[in-house]
C-alpha positions as CSV (number, residue, x, y, z in Angstrom):
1,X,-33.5,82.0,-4.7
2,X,-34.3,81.5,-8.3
3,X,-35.1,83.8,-10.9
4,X,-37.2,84.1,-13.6
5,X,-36.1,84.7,-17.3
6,X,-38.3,86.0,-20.0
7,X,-40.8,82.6,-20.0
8,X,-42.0,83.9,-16.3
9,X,-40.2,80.3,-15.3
10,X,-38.2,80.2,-12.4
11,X,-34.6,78.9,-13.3
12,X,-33.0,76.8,-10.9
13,X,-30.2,78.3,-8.4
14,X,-27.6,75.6,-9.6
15,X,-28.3,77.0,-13.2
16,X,-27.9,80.8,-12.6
17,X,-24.6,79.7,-11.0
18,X,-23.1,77.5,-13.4
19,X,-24.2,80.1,-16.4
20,X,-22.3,82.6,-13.9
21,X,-19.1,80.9,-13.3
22,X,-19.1,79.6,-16.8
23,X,-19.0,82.7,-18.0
24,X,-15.5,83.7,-15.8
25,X,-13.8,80.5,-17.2
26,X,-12.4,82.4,-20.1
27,X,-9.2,80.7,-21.6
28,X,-9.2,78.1,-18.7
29,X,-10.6,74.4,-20.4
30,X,-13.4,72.9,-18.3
31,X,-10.9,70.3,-17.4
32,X,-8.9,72.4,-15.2
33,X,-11.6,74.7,-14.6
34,X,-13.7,72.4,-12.8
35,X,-10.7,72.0,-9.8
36,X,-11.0,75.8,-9.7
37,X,-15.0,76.0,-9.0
38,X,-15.3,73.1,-7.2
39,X,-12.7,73.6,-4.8
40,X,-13.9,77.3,-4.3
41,X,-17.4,75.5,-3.1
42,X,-16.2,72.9,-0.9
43,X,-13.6,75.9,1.0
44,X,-17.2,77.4,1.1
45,X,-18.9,74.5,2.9
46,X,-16.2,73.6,5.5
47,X,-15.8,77.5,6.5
48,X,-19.8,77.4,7.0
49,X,-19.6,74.5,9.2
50,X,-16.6,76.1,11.0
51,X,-18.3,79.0,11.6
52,X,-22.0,77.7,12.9
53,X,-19.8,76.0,15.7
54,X,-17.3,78.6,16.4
55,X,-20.2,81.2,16.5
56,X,-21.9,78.1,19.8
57,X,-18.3,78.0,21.3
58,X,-17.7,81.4,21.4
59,X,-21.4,82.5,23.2
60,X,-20.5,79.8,25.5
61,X,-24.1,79.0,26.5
62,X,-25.4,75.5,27.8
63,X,-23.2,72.4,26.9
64,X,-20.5,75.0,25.0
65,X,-20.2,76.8,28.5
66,X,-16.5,77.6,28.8
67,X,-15.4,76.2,25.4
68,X,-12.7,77.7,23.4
69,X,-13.7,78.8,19.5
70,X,-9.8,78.0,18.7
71,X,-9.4,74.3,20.8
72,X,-9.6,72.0,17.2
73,X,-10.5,69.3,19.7
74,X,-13.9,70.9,20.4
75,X,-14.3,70.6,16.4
76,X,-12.9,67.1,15.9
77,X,-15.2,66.3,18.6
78,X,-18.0,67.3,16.6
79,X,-16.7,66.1,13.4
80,X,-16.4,69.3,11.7
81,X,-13.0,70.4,9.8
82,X,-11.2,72.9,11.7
83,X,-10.3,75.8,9.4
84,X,-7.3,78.0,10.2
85,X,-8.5,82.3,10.3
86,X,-6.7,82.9,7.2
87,X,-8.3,79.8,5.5
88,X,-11.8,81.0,6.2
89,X,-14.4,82.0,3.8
90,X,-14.6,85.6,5.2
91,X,-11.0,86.6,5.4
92,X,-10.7,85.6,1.5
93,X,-14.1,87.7,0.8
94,X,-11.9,90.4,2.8
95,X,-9.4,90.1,0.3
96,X,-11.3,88.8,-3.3
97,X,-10.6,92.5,-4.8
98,X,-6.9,91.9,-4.4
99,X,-4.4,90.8,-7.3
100,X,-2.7,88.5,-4.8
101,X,-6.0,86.5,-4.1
102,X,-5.0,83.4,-5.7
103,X,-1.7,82.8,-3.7
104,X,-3.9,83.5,-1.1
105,X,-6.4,80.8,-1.8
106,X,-4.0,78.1,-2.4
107,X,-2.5,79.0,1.2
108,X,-6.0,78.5,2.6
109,X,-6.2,75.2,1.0
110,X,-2.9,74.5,2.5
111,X,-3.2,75.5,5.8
112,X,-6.5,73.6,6.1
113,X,-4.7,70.0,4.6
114,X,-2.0,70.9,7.6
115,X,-5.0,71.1,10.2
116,X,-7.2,68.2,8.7
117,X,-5.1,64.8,8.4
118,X,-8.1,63.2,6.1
119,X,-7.6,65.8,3.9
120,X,-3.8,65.9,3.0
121,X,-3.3,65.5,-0.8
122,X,-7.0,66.4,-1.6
123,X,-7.4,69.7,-1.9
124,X,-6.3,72.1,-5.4
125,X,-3.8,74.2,-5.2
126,X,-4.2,75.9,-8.7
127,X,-5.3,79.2,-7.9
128,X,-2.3,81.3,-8.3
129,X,-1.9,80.3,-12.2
130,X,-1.2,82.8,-14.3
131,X,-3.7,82.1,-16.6
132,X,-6.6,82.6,-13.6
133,X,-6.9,86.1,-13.7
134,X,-7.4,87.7,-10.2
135,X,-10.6,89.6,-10.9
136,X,-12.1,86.6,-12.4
137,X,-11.7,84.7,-9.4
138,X,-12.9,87.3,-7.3
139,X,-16.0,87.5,-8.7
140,X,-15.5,84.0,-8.7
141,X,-15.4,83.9,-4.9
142,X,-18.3,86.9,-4.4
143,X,-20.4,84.6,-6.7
144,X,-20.0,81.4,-4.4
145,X,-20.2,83.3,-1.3
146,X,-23.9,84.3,-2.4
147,X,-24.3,80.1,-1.9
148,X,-27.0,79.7,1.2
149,X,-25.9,83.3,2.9
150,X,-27.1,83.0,6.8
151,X,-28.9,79.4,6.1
152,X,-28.1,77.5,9.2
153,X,-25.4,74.2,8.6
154,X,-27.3,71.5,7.4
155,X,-29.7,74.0,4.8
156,X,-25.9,75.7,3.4
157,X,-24.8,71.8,3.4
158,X,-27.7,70.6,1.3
159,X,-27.6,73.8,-1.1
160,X,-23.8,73.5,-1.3
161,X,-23.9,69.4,-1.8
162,X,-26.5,69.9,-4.4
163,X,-24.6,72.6,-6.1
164,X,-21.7,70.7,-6.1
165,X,-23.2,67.5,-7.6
166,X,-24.7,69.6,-10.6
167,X,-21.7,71.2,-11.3
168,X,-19.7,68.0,-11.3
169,X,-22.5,67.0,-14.0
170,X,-22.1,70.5,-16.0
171,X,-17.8,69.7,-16.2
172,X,-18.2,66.4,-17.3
173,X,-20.4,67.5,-20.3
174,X,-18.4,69.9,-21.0
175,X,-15.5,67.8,-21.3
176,X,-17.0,65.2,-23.4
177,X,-15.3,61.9,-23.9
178,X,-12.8,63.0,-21.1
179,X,-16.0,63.8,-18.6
180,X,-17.1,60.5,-18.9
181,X,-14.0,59.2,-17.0
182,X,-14.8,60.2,-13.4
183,X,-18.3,60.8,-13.8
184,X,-21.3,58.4,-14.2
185,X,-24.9,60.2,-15.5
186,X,-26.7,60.7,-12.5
187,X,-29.7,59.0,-14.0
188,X,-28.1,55.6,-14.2
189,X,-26.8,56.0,-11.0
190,X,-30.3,56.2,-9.6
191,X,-31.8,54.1,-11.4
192,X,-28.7,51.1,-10.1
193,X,-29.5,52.7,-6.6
194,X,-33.3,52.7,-7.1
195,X,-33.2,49.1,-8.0
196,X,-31.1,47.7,-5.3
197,X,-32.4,49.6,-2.1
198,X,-29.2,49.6,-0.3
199,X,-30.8,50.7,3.3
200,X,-28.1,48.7,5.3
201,X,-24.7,47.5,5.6
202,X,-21.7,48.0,3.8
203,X,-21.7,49.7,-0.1
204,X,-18.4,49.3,-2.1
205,X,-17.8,50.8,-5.3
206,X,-14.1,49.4,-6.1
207,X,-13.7,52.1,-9.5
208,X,-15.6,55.0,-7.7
209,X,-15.0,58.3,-9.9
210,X,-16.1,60.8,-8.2
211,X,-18.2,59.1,-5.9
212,X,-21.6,59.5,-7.2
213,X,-22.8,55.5,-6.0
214,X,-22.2,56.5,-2.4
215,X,-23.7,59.9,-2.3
216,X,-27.0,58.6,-4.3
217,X,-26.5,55.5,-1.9
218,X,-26.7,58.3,1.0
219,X,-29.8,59.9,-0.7
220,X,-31.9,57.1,-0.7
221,X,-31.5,56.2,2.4
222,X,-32.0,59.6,3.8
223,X,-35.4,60.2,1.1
224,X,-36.4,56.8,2.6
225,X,-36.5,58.0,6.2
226,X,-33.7,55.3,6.9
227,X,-30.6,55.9,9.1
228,X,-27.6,57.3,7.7
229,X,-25.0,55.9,9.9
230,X,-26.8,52.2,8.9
231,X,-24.6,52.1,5.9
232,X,-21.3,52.4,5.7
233,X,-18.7,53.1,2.2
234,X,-15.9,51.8,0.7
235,X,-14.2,52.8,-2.0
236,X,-10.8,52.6,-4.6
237,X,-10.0,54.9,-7.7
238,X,-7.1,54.8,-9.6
239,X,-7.3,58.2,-11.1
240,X,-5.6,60.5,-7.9
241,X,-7.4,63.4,-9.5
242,X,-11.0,61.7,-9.7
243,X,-10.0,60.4,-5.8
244,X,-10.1,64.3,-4.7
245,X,-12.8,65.0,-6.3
246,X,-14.3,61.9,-4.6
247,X,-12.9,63.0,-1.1
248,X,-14.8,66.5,-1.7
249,X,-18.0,64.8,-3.2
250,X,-18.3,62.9,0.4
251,X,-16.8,65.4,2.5
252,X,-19.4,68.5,0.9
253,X,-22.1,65.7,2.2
254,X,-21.4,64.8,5.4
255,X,-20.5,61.3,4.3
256,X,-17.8,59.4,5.8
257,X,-14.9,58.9,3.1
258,X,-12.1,57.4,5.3
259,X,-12.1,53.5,3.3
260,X,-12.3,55.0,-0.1
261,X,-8.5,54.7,-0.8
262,X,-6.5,56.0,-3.7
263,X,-3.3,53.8,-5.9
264,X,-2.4,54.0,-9.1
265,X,-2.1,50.4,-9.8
266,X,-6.1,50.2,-9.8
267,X,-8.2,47.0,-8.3
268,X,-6.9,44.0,-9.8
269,X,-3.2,44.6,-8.7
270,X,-3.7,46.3,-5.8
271,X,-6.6,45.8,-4.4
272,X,-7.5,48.4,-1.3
273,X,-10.1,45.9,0.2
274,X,-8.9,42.5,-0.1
275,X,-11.0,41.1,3.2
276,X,-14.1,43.0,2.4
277,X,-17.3,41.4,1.7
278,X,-20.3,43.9,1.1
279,X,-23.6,43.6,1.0
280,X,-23.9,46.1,-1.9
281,X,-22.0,46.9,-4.7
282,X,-22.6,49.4,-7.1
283,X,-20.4,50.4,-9.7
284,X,-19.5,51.3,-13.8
285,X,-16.1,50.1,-14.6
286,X,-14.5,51.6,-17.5
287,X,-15.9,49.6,-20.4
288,X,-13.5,46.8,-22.1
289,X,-10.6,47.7,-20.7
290,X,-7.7,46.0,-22.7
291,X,-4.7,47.0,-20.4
292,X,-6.0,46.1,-17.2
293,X,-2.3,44.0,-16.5
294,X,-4.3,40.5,-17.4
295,X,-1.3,39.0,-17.9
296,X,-0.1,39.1,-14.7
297,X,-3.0,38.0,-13.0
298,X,-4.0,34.7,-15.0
299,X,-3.9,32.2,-11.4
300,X,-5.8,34.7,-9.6
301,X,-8.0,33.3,-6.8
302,X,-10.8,35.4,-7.8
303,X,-11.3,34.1,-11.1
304,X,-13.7,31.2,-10.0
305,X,-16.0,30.9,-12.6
306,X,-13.1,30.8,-15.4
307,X,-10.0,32.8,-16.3
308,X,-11.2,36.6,-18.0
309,X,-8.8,37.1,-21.4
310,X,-5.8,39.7,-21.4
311,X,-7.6,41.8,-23.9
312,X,-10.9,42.5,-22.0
313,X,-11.1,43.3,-18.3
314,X,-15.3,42.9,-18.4
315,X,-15.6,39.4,-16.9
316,X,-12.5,40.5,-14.8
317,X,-14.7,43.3,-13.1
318,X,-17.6,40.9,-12.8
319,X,-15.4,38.3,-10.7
320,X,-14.1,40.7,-8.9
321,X,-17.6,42.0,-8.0
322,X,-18.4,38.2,-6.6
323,X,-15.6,38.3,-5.0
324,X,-16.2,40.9,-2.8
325,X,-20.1,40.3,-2.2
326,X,-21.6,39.2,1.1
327,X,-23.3,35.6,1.3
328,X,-26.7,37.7,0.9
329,X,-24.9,40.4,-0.8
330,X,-26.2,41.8,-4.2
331,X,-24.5,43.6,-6.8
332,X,-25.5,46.0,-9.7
333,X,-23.2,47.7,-12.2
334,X,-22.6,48.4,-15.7
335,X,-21.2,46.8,-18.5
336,X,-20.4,47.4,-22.0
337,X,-23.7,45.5,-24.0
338,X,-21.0,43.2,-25.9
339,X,-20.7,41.3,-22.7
340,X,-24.0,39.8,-22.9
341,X,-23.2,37.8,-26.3
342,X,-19.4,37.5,-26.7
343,X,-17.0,34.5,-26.7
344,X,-14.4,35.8,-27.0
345,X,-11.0,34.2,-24.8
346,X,-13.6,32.5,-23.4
347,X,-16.3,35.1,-22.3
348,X,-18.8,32.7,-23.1
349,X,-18.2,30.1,-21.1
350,X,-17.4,32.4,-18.0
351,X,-21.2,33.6,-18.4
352,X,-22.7,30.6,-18.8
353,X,-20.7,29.4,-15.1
354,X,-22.4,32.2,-13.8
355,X,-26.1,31.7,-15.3
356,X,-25.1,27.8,-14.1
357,X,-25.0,29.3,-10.4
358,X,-27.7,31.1,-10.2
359,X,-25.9,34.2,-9.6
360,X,-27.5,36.8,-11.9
361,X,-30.8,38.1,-11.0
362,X,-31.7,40.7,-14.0
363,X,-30.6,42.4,-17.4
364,X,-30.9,45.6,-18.4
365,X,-30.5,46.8,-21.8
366,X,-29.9,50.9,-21.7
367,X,-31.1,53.6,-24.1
368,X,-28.1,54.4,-26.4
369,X,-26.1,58.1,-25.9
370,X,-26.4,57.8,-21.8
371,X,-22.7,57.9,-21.7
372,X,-20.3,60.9,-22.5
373,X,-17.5,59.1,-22.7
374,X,-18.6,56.1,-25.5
375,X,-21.0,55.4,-27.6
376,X,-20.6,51.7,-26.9
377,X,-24.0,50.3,-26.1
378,X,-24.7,49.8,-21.9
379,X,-26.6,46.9,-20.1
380,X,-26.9,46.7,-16.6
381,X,-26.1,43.6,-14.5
382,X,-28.2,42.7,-11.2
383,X,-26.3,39.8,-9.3
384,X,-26.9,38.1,-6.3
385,X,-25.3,35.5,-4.3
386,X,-28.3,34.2,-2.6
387,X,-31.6,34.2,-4.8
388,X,-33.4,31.9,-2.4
389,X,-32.3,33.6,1.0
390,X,-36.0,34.7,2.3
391,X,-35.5,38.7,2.0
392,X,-37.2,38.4,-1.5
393,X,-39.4,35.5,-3.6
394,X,-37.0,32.6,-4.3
395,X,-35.7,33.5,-8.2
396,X,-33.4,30.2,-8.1
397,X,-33.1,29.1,-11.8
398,X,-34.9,32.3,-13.4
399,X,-33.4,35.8,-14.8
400,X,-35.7,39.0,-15.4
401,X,-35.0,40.7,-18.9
402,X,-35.9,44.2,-19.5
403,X,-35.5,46.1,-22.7
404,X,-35.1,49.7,-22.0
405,X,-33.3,51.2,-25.4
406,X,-37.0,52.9,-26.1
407,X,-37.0,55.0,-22.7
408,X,-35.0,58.1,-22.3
409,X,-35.1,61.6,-23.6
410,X,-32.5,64.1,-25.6
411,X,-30.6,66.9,-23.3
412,X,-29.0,67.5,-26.5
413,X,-27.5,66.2,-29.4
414,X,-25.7,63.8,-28.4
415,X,-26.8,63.1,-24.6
416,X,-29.6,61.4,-23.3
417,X,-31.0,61.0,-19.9
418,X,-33.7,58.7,-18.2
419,X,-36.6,60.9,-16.6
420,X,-37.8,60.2,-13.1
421,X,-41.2,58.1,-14.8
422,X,-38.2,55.9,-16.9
423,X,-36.3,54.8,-13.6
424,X,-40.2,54.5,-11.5
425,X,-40.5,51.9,-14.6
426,X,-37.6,50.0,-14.8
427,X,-37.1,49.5,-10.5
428,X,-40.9,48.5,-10.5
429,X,-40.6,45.9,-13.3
430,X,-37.6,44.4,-11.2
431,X,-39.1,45.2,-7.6
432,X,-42.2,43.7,-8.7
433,X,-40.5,40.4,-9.9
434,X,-38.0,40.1,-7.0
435,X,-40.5,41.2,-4.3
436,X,-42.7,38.3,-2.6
437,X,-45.6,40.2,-2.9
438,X,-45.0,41.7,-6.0
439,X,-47.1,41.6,-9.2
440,X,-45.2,40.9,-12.1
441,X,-46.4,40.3,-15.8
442,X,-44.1,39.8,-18.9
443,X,-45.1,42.8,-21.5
444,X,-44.3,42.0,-25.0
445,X,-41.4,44.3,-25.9
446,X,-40.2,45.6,-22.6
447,X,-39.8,42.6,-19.7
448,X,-39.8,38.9,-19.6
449,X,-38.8,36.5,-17.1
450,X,-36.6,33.8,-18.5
451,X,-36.0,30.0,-17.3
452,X,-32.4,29.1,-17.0
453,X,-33.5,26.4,-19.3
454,X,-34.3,29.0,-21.7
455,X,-31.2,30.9,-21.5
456,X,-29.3,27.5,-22.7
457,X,-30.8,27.0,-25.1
458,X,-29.9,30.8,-26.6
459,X,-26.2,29.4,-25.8
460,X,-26.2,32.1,-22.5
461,X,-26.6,34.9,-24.7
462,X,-28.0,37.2,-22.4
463,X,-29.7,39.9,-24.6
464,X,-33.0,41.1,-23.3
465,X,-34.3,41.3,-26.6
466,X,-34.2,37.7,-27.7
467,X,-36.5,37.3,-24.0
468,X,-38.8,39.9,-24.2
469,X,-39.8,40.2,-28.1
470,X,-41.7,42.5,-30.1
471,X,-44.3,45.1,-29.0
472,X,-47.5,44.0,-29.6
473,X,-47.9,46.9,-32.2
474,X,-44.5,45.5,-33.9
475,X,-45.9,42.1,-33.8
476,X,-48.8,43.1,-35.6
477,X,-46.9,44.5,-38.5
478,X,-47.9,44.4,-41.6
479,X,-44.9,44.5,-44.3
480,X,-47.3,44.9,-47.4
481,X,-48.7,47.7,-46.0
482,X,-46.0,49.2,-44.5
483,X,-44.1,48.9,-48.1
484,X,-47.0,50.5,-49.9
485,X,-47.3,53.1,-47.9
486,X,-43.4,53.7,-48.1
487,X,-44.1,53.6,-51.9
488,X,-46.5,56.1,-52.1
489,X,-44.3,58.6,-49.6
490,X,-41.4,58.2,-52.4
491,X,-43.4,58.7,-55.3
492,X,-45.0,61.5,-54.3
493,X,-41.1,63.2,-52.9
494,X,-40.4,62.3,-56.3
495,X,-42.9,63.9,-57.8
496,X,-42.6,67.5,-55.7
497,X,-38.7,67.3,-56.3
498,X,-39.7,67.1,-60.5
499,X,-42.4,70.2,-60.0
500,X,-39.7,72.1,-57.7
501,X,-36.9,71.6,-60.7
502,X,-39.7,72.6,-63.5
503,X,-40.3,75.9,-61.9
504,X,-36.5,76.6,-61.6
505,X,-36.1,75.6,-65.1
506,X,-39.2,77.8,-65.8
507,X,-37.7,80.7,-63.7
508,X,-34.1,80.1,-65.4
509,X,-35.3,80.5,-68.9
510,X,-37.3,83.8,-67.6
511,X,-34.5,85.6,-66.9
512,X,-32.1,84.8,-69.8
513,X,-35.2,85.9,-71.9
514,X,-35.2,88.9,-69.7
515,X,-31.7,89.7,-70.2
């Protein structure tokens, strides 16, 4: 339950947790911190959903009539981890208060990777560090164990998911630049979700993090009264630590994880899903990616639309996107806001083969500071290999253009975020466009719909604001004005500043007088 602090407001449960387990982190860095917390609540989740069934097996009634609580078929038949007794969330309670409690967590986590085949490698074994002191994981462990006490499965699943999620947010602001790396703000990532509707088929996210596309994917289809087991995920990450927090993202949700595959050698060399075509892909590749092994790949077959250069993976990732897509399939990711405009190694002419087939459906230019890992300007690509299929209006030989960098709001310094009323915006603008009975207008300043025709002649530069314009109250301005009312604000700073130096001059001379 929430609390209330001294506003009377109620602060969140996530909130009151994250200050609480924060505040145990002591000389631990939120980098290797985060495997400590997070791990802690997914051992949480998978004992909860142990224990509901174990608790049916063992009263025996109705279809669990002369079941056995310790067959790990009965839970594999259910599809529900089977956790070991000295893996489960009460025997570690039983021994929290005890300075061996870390080597007896990492045992848990290593008895359940022995039971659980999809879980081998996954799971951190970190808790026996010397500089994780015993007490503070204790309280660590009391603290999580508080986590939807008595709620039945699929409420402890939902507070524990949810819980999860945040946190993963809270570690990667704490880390900064290095946060940024397997985490993508959850605003973008509903706004790319919001905007695409992925309600069926097959969702691939070939650089997945920790697998916030799928589990916002998940979300929507859920909040949309859809059916889960309609969509179905598929996944690669490079990073094998972002891949287990991925694997515990999905598992903590219910969510099918068994095609999201880990190797180091990333997408282009190695790629995990070379037969797959999706209908959706969401993603945010790491932005201009220089070392992305270019040079090995320059006769690639999936480089139809022109060879990307060595230097820059960008026009790499969107090939490799088409690739992958569906004959219907759409696309949305992000991409650093260079790639709109550059030539470079012949960027240019790549994006003007794709505006020449009709592939890309809509530009988004993002708000700066939405990222923690760069302050390299975002856009957001909506591509689609059929824009004439019947689904939606036929777009053939037009591209919507929205200018966003005015919406957003300040967490803090540094960090913005796009409010639920930003995203309603932005996915109606394109919904309204796309949709056959959609009512779309251009607004001065924020959208435009562009011919193809158009977008030539701006030599396929594909930067919203050269579509959309000013604002009208921009396009009304008035320079004379504006300049002598800029003039008048200086003169009279000016003139304060010379009034503020008199009267220290004034109060100077006082006090040598006075001496």
């Amino acid at each position: 339950m929430a609390k209330k602090n001294g506003n009377a407001t109620e602060e969140p449960l996530e909130k009151q947790l994250w200050k609480s387990a924060d505040k145990l982190r002591k000389n631990i860095d939120a980098a290797e911190y985060k495997h400590v917390v997070l791990g802690l609540i997914f051992l949480k989740y998978i004992s909860d959903a142990f224990e509901e069934l174990y608790d049916k097996l063992k009263a025996g009634e109705g279809e669990y009539a002369g079941a056995d609580p310790e067959d790990k078929d009965e839970y594999k038949a259910e599809n529900v981890f089977f956790v070991p007794e000295k893996a489960r969330w009460s025997y570690l309670l039983s021994q929290a208060k005890q300075p061996t409690i870390g080597k007896s967590v990492d045992e848990a986590m290593d008895f359940i990777e022995k039971e659980n085949v999809s879980l081998k490698g996954v799971l951190p074994k970190v808790y026996a560090r010397q500089n994780l002191d015993p007490t503070s994981l204790g309280e660590l462990i009391d603290m999580i164990g508080n986590i939807a006490l008595g709620d039945a499965k699929a409420r402890s699943a939902d507070i524990l998911g949810h819980v999860f999620e945040y946190f993963l947010g809270e570690f990667a602001l704490a880390e900064g630049k290095k946060g940024g790396q397997f985490y993508t703000p959850r605003s973008v990532v509903e706004l790319l979700v919001e905007m695409l509707e992925p309600y069926k088929g097959r969702v691939f996210d070939p650089c997945c993090g920790s697998g916030g596309m799928f589990v916002q994917s998940e979300e929507f289809v859920t909040e949309h009264r859809g059916k889960i087991n309609d969509i179905s995920i598929y996944g690669q990450e490079s990073n094998q630590t972002t891949w287990r927090l991925a694997k515990m993202n999905l598992a903590i949700r219910g969510i099918d994880s068994s095609q999201v595959k880990w190797n180091n050698e990333g997408s282009f060399l190695n790629d995990a899903h070379k037969d797959l075509k999706a209908d959706y892909i969401i993603a945010n590749p790491p932005f201009n990616v220089s070392d992305w092994s270019g040079d090995l790949l320059r006769t690639d077959g999936r480089w139809k639309y022109g060879t990307p250069p060595a230097g820059n993976a960008n026009y790499a990732w969107i090939q490799h996107f088409m690739y992958h897509l569906a004959p219907s399939g759409q696309a949305g990711f992000v991409l650093a806001k260079g790639a709109l405009t550059s030539k470079s190694g012949g960027e240019g002419d790549i994006r003007k083969e794709l505006v020449e087939a009709d592939l890309i459906d809509c530009i988004v230019n993002l708000p700066a500071k939405l990222f923690l890992n760069t302050q390299i300007p975002a856009s957001l690509w909506f591509m689609s290999r059929n824009r004439s299929n019947g689904k939606f209006r036929n777009r053939t030989g037009e591209i919507l253009f929205i200018d966003a960098r005015n919406l957003g709001h300040l967490i803090n310094r540094r960090t913005k975020v796009l409010s639920e009323e930003d995203i309603q915006t932005i996915s109606d603008t394109y919904h309204n466009w796309r949709n056959t009975d959609g009512n779309y207008e251009d607004v001065k300043g924020f959208c435009a719909s562009a011919s193809k025709e158009r977008v030539a002649e701006l030599d396929y530069v594909l930067t919203p604001g050269r579509y959309v314009g000013l604002a009208k109250e921009e396009d009304d301005f008035d320079f004379s004005d504006r300049f002598t009312s800029l003039k008048a604000e200086f003169e009279a700073q000016l003139k304060e500043e010379a009034e503020l130096n008199e009267r220290i001059a004034a109060n100077l001379q006082k006090v040598k007088i006075d001496e």
